[in-house]
C-alpha positions in Angstrom: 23.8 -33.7 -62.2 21.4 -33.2 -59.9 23.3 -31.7 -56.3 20.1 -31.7 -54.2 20.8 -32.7 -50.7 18.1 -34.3 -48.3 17.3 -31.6 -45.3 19.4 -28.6 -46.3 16.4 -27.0 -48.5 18.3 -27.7 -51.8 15.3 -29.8 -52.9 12.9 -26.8 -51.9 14.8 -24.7 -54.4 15.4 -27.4 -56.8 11.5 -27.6 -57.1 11.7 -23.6 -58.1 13.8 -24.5 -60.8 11.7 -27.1 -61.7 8.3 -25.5 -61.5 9.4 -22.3 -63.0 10.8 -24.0 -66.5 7.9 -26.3 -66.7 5.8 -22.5 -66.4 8.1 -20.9 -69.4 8.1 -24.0 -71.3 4.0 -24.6 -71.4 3.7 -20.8 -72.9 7.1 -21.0 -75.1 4.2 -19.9 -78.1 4.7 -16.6 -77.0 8.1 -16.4 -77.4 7.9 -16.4 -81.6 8.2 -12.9 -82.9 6.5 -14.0 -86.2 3.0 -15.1 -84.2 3.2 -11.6 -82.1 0.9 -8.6 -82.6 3.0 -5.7 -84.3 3.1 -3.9 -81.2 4.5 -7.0 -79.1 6.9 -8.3 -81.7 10.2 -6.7 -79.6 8.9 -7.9 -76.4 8.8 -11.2 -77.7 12.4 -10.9 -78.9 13.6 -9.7 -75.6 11.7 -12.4 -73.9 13.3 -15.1 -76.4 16.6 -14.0 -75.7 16.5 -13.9 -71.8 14.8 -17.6 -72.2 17.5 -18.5 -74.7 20.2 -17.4 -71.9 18.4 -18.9 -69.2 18.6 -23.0 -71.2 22.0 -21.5 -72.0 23.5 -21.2 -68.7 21.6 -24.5 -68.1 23.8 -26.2 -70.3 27.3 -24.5 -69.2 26.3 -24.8 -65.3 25.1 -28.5 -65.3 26.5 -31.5 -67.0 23.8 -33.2 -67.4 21.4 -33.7 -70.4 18.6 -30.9 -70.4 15.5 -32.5 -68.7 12.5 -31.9 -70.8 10.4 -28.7 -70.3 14.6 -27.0 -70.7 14.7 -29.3 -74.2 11.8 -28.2 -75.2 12.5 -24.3 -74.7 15.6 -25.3 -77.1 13.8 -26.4 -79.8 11.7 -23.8 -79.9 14.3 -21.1 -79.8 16.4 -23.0 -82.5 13.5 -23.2 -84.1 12.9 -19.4 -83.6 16.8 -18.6 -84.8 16.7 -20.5 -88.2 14.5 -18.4 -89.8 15.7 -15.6 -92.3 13.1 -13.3 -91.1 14.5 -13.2 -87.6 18.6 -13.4 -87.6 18.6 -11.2 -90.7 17.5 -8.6 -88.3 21.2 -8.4 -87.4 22.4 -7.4 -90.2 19.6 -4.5 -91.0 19.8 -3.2 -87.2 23.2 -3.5 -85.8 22.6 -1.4 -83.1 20.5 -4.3 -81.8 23.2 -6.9 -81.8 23.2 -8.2 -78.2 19.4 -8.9 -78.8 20.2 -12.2 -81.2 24.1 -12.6 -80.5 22.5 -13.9 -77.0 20.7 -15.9 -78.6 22.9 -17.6 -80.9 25.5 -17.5 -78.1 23.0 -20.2 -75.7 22.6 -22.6 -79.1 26.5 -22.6 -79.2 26.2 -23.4 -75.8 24.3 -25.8 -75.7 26.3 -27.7 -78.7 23.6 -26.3 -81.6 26.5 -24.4 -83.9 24.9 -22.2 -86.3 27.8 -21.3 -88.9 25.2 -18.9 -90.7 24.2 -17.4 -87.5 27.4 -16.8 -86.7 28.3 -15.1 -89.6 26.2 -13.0 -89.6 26.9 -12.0 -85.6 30.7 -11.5 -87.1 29.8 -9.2 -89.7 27.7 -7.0 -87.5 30.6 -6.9 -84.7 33.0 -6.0 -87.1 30.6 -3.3 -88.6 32.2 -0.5 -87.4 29.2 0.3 -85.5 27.6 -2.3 -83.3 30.8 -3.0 -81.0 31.5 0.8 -81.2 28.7 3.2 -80.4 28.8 4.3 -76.7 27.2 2.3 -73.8 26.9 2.5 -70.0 29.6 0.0 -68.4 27.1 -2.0 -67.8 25.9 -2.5 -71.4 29.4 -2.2 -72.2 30.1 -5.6 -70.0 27.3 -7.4 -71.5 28.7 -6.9 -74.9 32.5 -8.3 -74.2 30.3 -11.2 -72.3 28.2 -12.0 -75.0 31.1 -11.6 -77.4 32.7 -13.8 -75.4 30.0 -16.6 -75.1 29.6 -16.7 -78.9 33.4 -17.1 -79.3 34.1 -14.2 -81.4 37.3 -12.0 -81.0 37.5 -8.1 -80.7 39.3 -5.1 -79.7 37.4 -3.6 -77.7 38.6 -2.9 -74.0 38.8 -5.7 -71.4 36.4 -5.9 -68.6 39.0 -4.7 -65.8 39.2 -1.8 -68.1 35.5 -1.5 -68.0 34.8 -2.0 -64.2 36.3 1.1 -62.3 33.7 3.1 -64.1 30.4 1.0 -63.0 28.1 2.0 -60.0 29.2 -0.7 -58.2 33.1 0.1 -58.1 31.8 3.4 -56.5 30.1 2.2 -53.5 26.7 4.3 -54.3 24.3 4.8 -51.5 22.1 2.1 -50.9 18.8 4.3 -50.2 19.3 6.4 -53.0 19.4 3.5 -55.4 16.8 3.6 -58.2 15.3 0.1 -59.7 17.6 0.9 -63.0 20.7 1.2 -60.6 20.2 -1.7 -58.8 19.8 -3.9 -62.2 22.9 -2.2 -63.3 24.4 -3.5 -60.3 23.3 -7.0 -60.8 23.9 -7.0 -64.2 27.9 -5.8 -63.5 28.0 -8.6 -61.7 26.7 -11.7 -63.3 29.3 -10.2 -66.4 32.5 -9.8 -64.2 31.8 -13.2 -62.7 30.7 -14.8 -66.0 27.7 -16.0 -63.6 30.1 -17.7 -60.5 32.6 -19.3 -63.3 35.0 -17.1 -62.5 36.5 -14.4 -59.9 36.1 -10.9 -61.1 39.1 -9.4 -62.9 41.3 -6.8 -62.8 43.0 -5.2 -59.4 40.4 -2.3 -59.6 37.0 -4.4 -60.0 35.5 -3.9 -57.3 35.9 -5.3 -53.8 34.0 -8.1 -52.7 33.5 -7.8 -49.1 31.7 -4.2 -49.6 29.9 -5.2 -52.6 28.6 -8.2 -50.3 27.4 -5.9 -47.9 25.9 -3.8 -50.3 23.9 -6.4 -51.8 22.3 -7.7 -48.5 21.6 -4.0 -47.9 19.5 -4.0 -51.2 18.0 -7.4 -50.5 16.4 -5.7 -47.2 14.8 -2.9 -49.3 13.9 -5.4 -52.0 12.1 -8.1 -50.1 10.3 -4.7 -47.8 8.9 -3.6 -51.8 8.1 -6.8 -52.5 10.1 -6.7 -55.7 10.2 -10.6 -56.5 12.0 -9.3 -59.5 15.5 -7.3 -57.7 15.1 -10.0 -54.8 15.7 -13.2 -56.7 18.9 -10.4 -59.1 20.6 -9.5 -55.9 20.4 -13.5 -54.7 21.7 -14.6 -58.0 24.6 -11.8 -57.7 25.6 -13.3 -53.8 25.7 -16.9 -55.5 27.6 -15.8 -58.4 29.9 -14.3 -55.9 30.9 -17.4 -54.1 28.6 -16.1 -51.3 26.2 -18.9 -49.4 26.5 -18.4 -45.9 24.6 -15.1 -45.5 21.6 -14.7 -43.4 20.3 -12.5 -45.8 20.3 -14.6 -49.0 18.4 -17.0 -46.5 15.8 -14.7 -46.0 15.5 -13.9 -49.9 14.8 -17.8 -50.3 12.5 -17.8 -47.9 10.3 -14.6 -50.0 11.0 -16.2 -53.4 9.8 -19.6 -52.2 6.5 -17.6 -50.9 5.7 -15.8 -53.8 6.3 -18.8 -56.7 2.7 -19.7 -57.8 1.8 -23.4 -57.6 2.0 -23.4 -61.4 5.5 -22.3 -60.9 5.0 -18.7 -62.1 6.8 -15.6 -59.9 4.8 -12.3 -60.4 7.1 -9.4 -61.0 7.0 -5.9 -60.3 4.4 -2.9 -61.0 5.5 -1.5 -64.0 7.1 -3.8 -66.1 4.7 -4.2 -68.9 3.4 -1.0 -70.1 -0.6 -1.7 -70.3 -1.3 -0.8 -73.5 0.7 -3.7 -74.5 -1.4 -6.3 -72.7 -4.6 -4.6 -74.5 -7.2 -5.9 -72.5 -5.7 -9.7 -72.8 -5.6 -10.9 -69.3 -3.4 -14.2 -70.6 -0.6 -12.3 -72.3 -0.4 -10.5 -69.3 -0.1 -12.7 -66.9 2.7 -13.9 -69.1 4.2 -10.6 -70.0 4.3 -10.0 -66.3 5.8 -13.1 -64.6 8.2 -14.6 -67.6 11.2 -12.6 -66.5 10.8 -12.9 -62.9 10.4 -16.2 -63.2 13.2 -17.1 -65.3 15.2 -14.8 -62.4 13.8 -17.4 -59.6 14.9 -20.3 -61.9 18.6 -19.3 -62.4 18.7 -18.7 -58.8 18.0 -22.3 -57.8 20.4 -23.0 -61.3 23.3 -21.7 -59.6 22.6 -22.6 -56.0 22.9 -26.1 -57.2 25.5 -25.7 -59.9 28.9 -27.9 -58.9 30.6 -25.6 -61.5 29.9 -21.8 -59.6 32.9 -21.0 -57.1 32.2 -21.3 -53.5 34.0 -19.2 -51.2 33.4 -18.1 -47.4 31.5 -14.6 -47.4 34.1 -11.9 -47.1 34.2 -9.4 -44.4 32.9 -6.2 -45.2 35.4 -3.3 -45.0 36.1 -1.4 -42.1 34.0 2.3 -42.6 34.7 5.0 -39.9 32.0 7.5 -39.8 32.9 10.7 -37.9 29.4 11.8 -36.3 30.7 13.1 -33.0 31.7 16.8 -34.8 28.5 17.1 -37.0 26.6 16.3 -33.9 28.4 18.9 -31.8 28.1 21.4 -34.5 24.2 20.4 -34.6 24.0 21.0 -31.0 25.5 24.4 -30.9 23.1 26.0 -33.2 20.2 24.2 -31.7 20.8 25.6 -28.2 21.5 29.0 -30.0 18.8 29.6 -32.3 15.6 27.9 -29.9 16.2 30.5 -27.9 14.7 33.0 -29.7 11.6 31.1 -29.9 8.6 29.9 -27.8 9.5 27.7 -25.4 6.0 26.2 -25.1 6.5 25.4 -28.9 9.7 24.4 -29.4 10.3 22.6 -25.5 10.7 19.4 -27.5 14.1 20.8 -29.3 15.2 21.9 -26.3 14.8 18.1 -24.8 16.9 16.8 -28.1 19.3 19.5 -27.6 20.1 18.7 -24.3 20.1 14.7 -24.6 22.4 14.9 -27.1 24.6 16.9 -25.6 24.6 14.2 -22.5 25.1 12.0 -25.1 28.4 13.9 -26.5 29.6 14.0 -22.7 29.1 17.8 -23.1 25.9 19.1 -21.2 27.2 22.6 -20.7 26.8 23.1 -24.6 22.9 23.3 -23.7 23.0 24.7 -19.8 21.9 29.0 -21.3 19.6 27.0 -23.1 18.3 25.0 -20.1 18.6 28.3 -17.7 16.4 30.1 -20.1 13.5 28.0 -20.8 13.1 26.9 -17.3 12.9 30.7 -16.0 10.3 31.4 -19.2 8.1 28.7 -18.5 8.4 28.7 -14.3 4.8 29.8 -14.3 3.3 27.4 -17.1 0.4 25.6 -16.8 0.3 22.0 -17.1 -1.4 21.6 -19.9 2.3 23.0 -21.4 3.9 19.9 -20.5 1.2 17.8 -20.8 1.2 18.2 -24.4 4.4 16.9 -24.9 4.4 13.7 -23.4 6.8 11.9 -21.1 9.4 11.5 -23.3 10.4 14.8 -24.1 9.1 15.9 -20.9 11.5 13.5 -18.9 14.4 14.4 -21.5 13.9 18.2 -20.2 14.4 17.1 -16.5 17.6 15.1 -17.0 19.0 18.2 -18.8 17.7 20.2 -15.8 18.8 18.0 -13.3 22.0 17.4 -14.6 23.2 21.4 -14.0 20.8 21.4 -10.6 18.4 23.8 -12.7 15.0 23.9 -11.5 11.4 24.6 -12.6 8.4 25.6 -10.5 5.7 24.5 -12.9 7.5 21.6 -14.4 8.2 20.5 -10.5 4.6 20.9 -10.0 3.3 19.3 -13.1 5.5 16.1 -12.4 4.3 15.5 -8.5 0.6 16.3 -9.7 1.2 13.1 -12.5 3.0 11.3 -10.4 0.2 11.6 -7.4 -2.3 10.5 -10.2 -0.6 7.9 -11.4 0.0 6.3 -7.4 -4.0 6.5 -7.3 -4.2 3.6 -10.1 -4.4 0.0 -10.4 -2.8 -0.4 -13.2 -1.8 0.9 -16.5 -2.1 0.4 -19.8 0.9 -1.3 -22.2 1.5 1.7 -23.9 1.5 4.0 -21.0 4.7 2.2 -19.4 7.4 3.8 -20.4 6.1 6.9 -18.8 5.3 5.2 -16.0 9.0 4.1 -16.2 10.4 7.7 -17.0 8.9 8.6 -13.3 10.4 6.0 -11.6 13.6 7.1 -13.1 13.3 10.4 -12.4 12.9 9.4 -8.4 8.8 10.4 -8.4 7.5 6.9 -8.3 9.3 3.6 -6.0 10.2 0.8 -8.3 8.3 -1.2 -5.9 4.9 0.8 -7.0 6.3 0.8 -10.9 6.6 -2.9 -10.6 3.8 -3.2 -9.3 1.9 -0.6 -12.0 3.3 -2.1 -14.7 3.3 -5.7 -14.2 7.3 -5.7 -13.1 9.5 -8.6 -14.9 6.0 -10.8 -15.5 5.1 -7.9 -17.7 4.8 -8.5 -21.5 6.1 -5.2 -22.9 3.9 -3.9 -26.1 5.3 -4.9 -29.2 7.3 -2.7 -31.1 7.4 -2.0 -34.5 10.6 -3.3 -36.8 12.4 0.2 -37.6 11.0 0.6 -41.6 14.6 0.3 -42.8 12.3 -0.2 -46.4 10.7 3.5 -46.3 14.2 5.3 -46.5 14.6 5.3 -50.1 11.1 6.6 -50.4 11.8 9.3 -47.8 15.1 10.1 -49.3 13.2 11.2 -52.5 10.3 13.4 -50.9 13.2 14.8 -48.6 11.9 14.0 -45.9 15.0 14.7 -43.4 11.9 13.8 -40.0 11.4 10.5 -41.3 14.6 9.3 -42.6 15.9 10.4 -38.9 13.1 8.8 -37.4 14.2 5.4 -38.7 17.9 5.8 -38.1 17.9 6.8 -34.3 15.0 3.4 -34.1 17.3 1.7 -36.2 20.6 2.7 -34.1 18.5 1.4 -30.5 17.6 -1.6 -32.2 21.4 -2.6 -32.7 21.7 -1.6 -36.1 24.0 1.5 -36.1 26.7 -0.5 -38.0 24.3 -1.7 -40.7 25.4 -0.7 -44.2 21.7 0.5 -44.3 22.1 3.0 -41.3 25.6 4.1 -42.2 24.2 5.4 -45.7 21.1 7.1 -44.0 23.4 8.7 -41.6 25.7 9.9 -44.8 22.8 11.7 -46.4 21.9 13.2 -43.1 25.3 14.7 -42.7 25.8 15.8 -46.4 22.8 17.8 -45.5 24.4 19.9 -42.5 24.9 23.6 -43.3 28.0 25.2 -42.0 26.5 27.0 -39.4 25.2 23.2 -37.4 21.9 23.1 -38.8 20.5 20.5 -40.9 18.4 20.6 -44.3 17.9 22.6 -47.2 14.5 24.2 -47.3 14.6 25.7 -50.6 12.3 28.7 -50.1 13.6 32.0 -49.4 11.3 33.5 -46.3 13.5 33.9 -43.3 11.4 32.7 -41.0 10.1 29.7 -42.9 13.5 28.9 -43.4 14.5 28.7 -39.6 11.3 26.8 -38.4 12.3 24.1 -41.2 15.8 23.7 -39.7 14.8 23.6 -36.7 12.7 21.0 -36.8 14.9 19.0 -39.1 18.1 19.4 -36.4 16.0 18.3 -33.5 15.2 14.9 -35.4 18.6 14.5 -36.4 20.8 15.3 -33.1 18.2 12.5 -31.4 19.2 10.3 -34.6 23.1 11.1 -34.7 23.0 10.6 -30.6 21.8 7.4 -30.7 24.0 6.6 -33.2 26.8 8.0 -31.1 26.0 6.0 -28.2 25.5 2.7 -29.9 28.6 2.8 -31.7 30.6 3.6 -28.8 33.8 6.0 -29.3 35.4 4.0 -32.5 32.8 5.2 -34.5 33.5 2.0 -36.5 31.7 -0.7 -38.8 32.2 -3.8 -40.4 33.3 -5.7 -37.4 31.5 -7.7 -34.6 30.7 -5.1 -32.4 29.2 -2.6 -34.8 27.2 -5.1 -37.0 24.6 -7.0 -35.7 25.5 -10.0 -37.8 28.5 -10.9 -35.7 31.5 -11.8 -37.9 29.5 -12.4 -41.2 28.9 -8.9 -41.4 25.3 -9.8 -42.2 22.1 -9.1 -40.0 21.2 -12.1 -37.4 18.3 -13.7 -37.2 15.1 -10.6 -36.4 18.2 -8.2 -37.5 15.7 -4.9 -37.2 16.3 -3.7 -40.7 14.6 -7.7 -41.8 
């Protein structure tokens, strides 16, 4: 049965399906094991089994007879799966079970019994060994699903037994996710849900609304890699979880249907063919590299369409209370403290972060020795000191001064001298505006003659860059605490301090505050070395952790409206910043 409806882009993803079967089914050839090169010949099983589940779930998810290019994949893998010298296998390697019981489980499916074929799946299940050695929960899952699919009974534990101990029951970090635990993820999924057929079992699966927000969290990091691959897993996992009104999964559609070749091939990731497999044969590769992505981008469109896969509206995500307000406070404490003892011509842009996020806590006396000090050590600076620094920080340093009457002679001077300067002009450049606004809030300039500098209401602001929610997982791994806060306080003034994305950066920034307020491990043992790493580390993050502070308002909360950007979905609206 074909579900396609005019206008609502069903028939844009039905033509994915289409294209990326008649793609499998033109190079099926290199599916048989027997006509592989030795080294190839377990690639080609693997690649006949995911095929083989592919028509499988064809025949289970749509009534209707198998159109041709999925008939002709059939044949080839019954074809495949008759021979002695491939489902023999089984019973010489039972430790490789799941890599023909699939197999024979999408024939079955498909209404091609093999009562020898099944035999010999029952004998190796009941081996004693196949069924028994340990595996992952994952793996574990697929084996009670494939069991399952072939119709063969067991003893083993149930799934509910199985899923408290997956990654996903556990709520992992997003941005510390490696490609292996986000397939895990998937795969946990399209097993407890029996691909959309059913609703995940058990009272201690896992919850739906979190794993939701989870997977739209991925699907942002995904589509910013330009992993065709994890992009069209994590879209199969929201349709096999009921899930169609997300923003997000609309966006994945829109990169899949970008990326699919006109031949109907999807390219996956680097990486997933070693190249001394491919030896030089640019044909096999392009094969090697594309079949599973593209079967991926095909049971995507299988399931959007599917009148069998449950439908349910997306489920809120949990409420998540993440107490910054301390950590911060903490963070400020030491700041103020420890700067101190340094140069204040150095370090002057601490000292601005210190005592903005202490405005920020409602607290500026946590930074006012601080401010008392540095303005009496650099009363005679020149202006090249505070030219150096820019407006930003620069303007930060006043409102701290200002805000406990503090004043500095050089700063004082430097400021009129800029602002003089600046009156002389015409006007001024895009990116020099937001100076040009700092000294119209600090009183030096009229708004009439910023207006007038910068173009006033008329003026088309410089565009700003989309906070690089993608480069935190990278920055995660090299450590580097700058950059990761970098994107969270950008990510926070964008509207995103509620995003799942944000929340998790913010949780690795606080697991990495010592007790003492400061932030990062430097791992090196030089005193010194030690100090100037934390304190450049804290100064990113109090700027991060007070923009998050502001933006979320005293609840501290996410998950709802006012701390999500995608309203009551929970998902990111359209231009979300972390898109």
């Amino acid at each position: 049965m074909d579900t396609t409806q005019p206008g609502d882009g069903s028939a844009q993803r039905r033509a994915v399906e289409l294209r990326a079967v008649a793609w499998l089914a033109a190079r099926r050839d290199l599916l048989d094991p027997a006509h592989a090169a030795p080294d190839r010949v377990l690639f080609a099983r693997k690649a006949l089994l995911e095929t083989a589940f592919l028509v499988g779930l064809r025949a289970r998810l749509d009534p209707a007879p198998l159109e041709d290019d999925y008939a002709a994949l059939l044949d080839t893998i019954e074809d495949i799966a008759a021979r002695p010298s491939y489902r023999e296998l089984i019973a010489r390697n039972e430790a490789a079970l799941l890599l023909y019981a699939g197999t024979y489980a999408a024939l079955r499916l498909c209404g091609r019994e093999d009562p020898e074929f099944r035999n010999l799946i029952e004998q190796a299940a009941a081996g004693g060994y196949a069924a028994a050695f340990e595996r992952i929960p994952y793996r574990q899952l697929d084996l009670l699903h494939t069991l399952e699919l072939c119709g063969i009974p067991h003893t083993l534990p149930s799934m509910a037994d199985v899923l408290p101990f997956t990654l996903l029951h556990h709520s992992p970090n997003a941005i510390k996710l490696a490609d292996r635990d986000i397939y895990a993820l998937t795969h946990t999924i399209f097993y407890a849900t029996d691909f959309g057929l059913r609703r995940p079992r058990g009272p201690r699966s896992f919850d739906p609304g979190a794993a939701v927000e989870l997977l739209e969290a991925l699907l942002v990091l995904t589509r910013s890699q330009g992993n065709a691959d994890l992009v069209g897993e994590l879209l199969c996992c929201l349709l096999c979880l009921g899930v169609r009104d997300s923003e997000e999964a609309g966006r994945a559609w829109e990169f899949l249907l970008s990326v699919q070749e006109a031949d109907g091939r999807v390219n996956g990731p680097e990486g997933v063919v070693h190249p001394g497999l491919t030896d030089g044969d640019d044909a096999y590769r392009h094969w090697a590299t594309g079949y599973h992505t593209t079967i991926v981008a095909a049971l995507a469109a299988l399931l959007d369409r599917s009148p069998k896969v449950l439908r349910t509206t997306r489920p809120a995500a949990p409420e998540c209370r993440q107490e910054v307000r301390q950590p911060l406070r903490r963070a400020v404490e030491w700041l103020a403290g420890t700067v101190r003892r340094h140069d204040p011509a150095r370090w002057l842009p601490a000292a601005a972060a210190a005592a903005h996020a202490a405005d920020a806590l409602g607290e500026p006396e946590l930074t006012r020795p601080l401010l008392l000090d540095f303005s009496e050590r650099l009363a005679d600076a020149d202006g090249a000191v505070w030219q150096a620094h820019g407006m930003e920080v620069v303007g930060a340093f006043v409102s701290g001064l200002r805000a406990h009457g503090i004043t500095c002679v050089s700063l004082d001077r430097f400021l009129k001298s800029t602002a003089a300067a600046v009156e002389l002009l015409d006007t001024v450049p895009p990116q020099a505006v937001p100076s040009v606004q700092r000294l119209a809030g600090l009183g030096l300039l009229s708004p009439q003659r910023a207006a007038a500098l910068t173009g006033g209401d008329d003026a088309v602001p410089p565009a700003a860059p989309e906070p690089a929610a993608g480069d935190l997982p990278e920055a995660w791994r090299n450590y580097h605490l700058g950059q990761v806060a970098g994107i969270v306080r950008e990510l926070a003034r964008s509207g995103a301090a509620g995003h799942r994305l944000t929340r998790d950066a913010v949780g690795f920034l606080l697991a990495q505050q010592s007790p003492c307020g400061a932030f990062g491990r430097p791992a090196c043992d030089d005193p010194e070395d030690r100090e100037r790493a934390m304190l450049s580390w804290t100064q990113s993050t109090v700027t991060a952790l007070a923009a998050v502070h502001t933006a979320r308002g005293p609840a501290a909360t996410s998950g709802g409206p006012a701390a999500n950007p995608g309203g009551a979905t929970g998902s990111p609206g359209a231009g979300s910043p972390v898109s």
